[in-house]
C-alpha positions in Angstrom: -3.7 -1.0 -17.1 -2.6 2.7 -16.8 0.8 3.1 -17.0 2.5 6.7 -16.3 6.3 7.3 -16.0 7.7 10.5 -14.5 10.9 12.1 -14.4 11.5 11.5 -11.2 10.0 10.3 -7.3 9.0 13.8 -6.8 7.6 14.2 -10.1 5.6 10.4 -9.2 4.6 11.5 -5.3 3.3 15.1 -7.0 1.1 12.8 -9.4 -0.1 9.9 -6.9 -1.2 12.5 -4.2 -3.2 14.7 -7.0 -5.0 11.3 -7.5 -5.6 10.8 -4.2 -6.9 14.0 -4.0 -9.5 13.7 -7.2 -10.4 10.4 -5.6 -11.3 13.2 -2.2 -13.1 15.8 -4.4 -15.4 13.5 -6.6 -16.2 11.5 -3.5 -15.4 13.0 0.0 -16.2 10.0 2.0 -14.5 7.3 -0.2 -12.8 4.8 1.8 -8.7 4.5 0.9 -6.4 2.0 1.0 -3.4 3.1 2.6 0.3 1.7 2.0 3.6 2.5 4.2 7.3 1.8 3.2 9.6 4.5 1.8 7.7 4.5 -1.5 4.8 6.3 -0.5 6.2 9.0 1.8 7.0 11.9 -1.2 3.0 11.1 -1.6 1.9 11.4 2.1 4.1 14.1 2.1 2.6 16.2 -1.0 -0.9 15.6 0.6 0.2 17.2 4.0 1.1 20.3 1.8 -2.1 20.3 -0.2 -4.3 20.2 2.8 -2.4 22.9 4.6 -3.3 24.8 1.1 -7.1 23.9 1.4 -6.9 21.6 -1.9 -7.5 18.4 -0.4 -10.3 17.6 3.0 -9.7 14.0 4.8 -12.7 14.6 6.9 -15.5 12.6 5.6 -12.9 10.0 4.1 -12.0 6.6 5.5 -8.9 4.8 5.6 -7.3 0.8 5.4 -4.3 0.1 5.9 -2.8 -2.8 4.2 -1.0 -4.3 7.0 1.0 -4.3 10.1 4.0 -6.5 12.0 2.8 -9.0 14.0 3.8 -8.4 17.7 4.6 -4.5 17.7 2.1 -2.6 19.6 0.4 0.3 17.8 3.0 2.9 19.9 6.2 1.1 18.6 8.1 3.3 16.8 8.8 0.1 13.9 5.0 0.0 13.6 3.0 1.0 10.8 0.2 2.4 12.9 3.3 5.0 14.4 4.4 5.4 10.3 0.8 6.6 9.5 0.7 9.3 11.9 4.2 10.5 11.4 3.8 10.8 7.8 0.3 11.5 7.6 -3.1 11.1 9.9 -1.8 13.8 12.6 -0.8 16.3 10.2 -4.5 16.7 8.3 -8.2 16.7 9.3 -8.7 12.5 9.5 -11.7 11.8 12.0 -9.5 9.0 13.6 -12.7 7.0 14.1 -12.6 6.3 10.6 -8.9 5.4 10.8 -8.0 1.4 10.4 -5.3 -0.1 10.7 -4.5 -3.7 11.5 -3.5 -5.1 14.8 -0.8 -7.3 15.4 -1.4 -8.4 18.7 -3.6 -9.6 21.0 -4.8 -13.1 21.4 -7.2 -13.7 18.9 -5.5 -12.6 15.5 -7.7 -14.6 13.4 -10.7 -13.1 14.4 -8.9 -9.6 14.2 -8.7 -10.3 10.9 -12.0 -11.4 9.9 -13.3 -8.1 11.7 -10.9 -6.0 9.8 -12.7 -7.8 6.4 -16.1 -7.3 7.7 -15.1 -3.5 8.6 -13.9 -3.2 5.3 -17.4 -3.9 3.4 -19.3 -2.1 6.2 -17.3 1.1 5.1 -18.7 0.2 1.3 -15.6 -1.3 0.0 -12.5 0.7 -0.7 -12.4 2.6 -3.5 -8.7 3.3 -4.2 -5.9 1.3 -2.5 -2.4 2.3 -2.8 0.3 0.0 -3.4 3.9 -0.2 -2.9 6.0 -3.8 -4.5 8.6 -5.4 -2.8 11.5 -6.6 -4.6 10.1 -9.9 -4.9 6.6 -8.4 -5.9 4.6 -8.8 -3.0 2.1 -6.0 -2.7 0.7 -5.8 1.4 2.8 -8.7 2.6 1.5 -11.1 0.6 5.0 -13.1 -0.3 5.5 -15.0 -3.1 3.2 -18.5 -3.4 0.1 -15.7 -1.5 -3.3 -17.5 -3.4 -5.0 -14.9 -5.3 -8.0 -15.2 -3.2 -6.2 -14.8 -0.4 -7.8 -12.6 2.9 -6.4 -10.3 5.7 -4.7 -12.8 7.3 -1.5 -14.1 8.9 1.7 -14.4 7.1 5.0 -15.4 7.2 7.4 -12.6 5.8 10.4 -13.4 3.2 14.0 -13.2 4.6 14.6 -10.7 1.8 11.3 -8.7 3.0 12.5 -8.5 6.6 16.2 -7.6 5.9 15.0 -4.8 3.2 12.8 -3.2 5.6 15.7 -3.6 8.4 17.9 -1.6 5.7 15.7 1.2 5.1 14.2 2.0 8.8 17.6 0.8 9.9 15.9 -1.3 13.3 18.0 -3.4 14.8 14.8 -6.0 14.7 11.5 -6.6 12.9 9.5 -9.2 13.6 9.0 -12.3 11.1 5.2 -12.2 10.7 2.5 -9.7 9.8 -1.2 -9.0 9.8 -2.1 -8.0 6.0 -5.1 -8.0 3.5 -5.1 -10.6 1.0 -4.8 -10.4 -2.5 -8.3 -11.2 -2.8 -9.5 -8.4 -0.6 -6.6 -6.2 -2.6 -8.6 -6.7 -5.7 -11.9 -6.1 -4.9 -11.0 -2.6 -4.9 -12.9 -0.9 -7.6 -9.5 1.5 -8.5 -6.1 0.6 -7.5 -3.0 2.6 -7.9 0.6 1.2 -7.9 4.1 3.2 -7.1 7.2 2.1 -7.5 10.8 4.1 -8.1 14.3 3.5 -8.2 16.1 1.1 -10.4 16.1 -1.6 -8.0 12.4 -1.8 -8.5 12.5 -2.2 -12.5 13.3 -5.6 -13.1 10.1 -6.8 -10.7 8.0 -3.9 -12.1 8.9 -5.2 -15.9 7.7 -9.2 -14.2 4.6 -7.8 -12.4 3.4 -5.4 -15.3 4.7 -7.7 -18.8 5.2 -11.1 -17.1 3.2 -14.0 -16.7 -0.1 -14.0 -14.5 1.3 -16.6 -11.7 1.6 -17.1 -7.5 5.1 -16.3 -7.8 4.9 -12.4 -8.2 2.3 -11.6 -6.2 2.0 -7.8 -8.3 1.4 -9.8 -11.2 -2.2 -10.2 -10.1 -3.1 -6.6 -10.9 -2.9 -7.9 -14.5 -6.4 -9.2 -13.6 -7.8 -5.9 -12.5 -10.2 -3.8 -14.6 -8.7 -0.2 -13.2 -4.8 -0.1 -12.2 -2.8 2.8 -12.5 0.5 2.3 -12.5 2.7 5.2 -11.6 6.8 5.0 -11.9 9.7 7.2 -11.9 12.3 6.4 -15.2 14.6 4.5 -13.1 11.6 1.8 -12.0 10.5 1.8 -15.7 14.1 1.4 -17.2 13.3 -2.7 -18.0 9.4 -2.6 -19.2 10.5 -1.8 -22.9 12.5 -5.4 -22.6 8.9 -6.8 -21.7 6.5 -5.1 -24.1 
């Protein structure tokens, strides 16, 4: 596991969006993983600017998304699907075609999800998924207690997950279940790269990164991976030393 620390969440988005952007270069049509939350925002952000400067082409690329609320149509401004084009797809050159990004509605979410897995290897497999950790250390919204062989599926979110993400979007609402991938389908990518900042991230950062392998902190699974890169800001790093 590749772990970088950076001065600060600008510093981090500058380095996670020149990954992304190798990932573009050495492959142009590799298939990405795709997070939302506040983490990754500095990152969408730095990409907009480097396409606008020609150093980075989305054309031939795909995308995933890692999940989406159950019950919000895709024109909801809470959605994620109205996240990814605000902070991203409509600002560079994405062929939307090759856009995904998980439904949460319509009568038949089980099958939704088993298409979203079988889209998934038809694409090839993705080839670097993004991450952002919750304060409990899910990664999607795969709560603690998520198997490790877990697929896009259903789930129930944590109390804590719903009122965090009520805090920092400030909605009045959000629903109580989402569509996201599994923590199976999570590590079959072949790279993955984790962000996390801000001080109220370190303590689950030093459990996911130094702890114990278990059900319980979801992040902790990334242990098992062959090629994480872990990228922090010094606040979201402050506890790993207490863990090494």
């Amino acid at each position: 596991m590749d772990i970088r620390v950076y001065g600060d969440y600008r510093e981090m988005s500058r380095a996670a969006a020149q990954i992304v952007a190798d990932q573009l270069r050495a492959k142009p049509d590799s298939v990405l993983g795709l997070a939302t939350g506040s983490t990754p925002e500095g990152m969408y952000a730095e990409l907009v600017r480097m396409y606008r400067e020609g150093q980075v082409d989305f054309s031939q690329a795909h995308s995933f998304n890692l999940d989406e609320y159950v019950g919000l149509s895709p024109d909801d401004p809470r959605s994620y699907n109205v996240y990814m084009w605000k902070n991203l797809f409509r600002h560079v050159n994405f062929d939307p075609k090759r856009v995904h990004i998980p439904s949460g509605v319509g009568d038949d979410l089980a099958g939704q999800c088993l298409r979203y897995e079988r889209m998934i290897e038809e694409a090839g497999g993705i080839d670097l998924q993004v991450l952002g950790i919750g304060r409990n250390g899910h990664i999607g919204f795969n709560e603690p207690g998520s198997p490790f062989d877990s697929r896009t599926r259903v789930v129930d979110l944590a109390e804590q997950t719903v009122s965090v993400n009520m805090e920092k979007t400030e909605a009045i609402s959000l629903p109580t279940q989402a569509v996201s991938m599994g923590i199976g389908t999570i590590l079959e990518s072949r790279r993955i790269m984790l962000l996390a900042n801000g001080v109220e991230k370190a303590e689950i950062v030093a459990k996911a990164l130094r702890g114990p392998v278990t059900w319980m902190v979801p992040a902790s699974a990334l242990q098992v991976h062959g090629d994480v890169v872990v990228l922090l800001d010094k606040p979201a790093a402050s506890r790993l030393e207490t863990r090494m």
